[in-house]
C-alpha positions as CSV (number, residue, x, y, z in Angstrom):
1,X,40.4,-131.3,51.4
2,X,42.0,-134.6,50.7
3,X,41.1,-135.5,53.9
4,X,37.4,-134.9,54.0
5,X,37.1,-136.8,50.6
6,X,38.6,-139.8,51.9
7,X,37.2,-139.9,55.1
8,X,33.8,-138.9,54.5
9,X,32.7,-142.9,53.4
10,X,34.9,-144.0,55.7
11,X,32.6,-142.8,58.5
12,X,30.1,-144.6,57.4
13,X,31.4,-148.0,57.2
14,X,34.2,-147.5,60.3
15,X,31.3,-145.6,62.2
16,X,31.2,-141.8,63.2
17,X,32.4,-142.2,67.4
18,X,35.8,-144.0,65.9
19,X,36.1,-141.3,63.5
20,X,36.0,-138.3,65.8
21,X,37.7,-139.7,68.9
22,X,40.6,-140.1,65.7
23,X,40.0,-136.5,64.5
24,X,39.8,-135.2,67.8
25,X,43.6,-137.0,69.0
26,X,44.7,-135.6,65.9
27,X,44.1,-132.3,66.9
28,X,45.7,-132.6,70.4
29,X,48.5,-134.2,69.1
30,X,48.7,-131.2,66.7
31,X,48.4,-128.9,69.1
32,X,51.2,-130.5,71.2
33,X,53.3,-130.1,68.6
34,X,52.8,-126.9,68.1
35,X,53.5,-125.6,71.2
36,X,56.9,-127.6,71.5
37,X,58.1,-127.0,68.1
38,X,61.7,-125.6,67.5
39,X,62.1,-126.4,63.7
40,X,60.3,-125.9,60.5
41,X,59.8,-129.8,60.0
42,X,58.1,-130.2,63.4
43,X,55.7,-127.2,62.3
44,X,54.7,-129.0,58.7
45,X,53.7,-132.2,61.2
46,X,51.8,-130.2,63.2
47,X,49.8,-128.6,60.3
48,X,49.4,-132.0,58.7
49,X,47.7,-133.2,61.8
50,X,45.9,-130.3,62.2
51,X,44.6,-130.1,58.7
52,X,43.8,-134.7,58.6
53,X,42.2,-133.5,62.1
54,X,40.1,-131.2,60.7
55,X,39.0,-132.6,57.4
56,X,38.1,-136.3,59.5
57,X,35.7,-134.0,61.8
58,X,34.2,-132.2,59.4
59,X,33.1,-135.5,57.4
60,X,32.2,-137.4,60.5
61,X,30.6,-134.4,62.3
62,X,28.2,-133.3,59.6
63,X,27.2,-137.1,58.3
64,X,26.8,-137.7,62.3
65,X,24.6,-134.5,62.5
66,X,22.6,-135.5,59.6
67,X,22.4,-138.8,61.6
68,X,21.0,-137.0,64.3
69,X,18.5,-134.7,62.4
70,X,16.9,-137.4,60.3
71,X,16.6,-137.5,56.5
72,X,13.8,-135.1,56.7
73,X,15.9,-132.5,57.7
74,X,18.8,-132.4,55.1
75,X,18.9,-129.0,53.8
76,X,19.3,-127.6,57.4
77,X,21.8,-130.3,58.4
78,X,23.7,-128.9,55.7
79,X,23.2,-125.5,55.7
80,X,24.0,-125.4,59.7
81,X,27.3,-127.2,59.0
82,X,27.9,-125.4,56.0
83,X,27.7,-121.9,58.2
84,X,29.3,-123.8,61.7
85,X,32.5,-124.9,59.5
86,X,32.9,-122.0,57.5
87,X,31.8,-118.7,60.6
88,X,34.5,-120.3,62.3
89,X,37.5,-120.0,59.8
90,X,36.3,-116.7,59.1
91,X,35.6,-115.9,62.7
92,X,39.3,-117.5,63.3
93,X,40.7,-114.8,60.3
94,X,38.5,-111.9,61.8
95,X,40.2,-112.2,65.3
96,X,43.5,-112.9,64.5
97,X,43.3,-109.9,62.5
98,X,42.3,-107.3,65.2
99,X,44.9,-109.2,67.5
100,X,47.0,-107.6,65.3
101,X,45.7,-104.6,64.5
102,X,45.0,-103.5,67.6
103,X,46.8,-105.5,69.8
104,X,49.1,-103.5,72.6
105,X,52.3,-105.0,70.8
106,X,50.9,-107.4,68.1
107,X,54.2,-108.9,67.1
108,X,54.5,-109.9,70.7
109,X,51.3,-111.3,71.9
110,X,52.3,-115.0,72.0
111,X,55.9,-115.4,73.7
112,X,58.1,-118.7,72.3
113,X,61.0,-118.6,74.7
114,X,61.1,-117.4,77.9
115,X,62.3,-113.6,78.8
């Protein structure tokens, strides 16, 4: 949240293409750490990343789609990012929670170490 309330003005003076080529290293490098993480403090960087990633392209995305739609059209600029943003953490919450509810060995479906 922080995240979104800082960045959001600063896409508009910095410009949006800066903003989400930032947001979307952000989440690769978040990603990255992710999947080579061993300890807890390698983990809390990754989140961090992950949530600065996400909050950057949520502000730059929607003003950049409201950029796109004209001013005509903002009620549906935000009601599409609105439903895009928040269908996909619930979608995200929804999935992971039949992975594991019906998963053939849910504690087991992603592998850390090798065998």
């Amino acid at each position: 949240m922080p995240a979104l309330m800082v960045f959001a003005s600063l896409s508009d003076r910095a410009g949006r293409r800066p903003l989400l080529a930032a947001a979307v290293l952000a989440a690769a490098a978040s990603t990255a750490l992710f999947l080579l993480a061993h300890d807890v403090g390698t983990l809390l960087a990754a989140r961090f990343l992950c949530g600065l990633g996400t909050g950057v392209f949520t502000a730059a995305g929607t003003a950049a789609l409201g950029d796109l739609a004209g001013a005509e059209r903002t009620r549906l600029v935000s009601t599409v990012s609105t439903a895009a943003n928040m269908g996909g953490l619930g979608l995200g919450i929804i999935v992971a929670g039949l992975f594991a509810q019906y998963g053939a060995n849910p504690t087991h479906l992603t592998r850390t170490s090798p065998p």
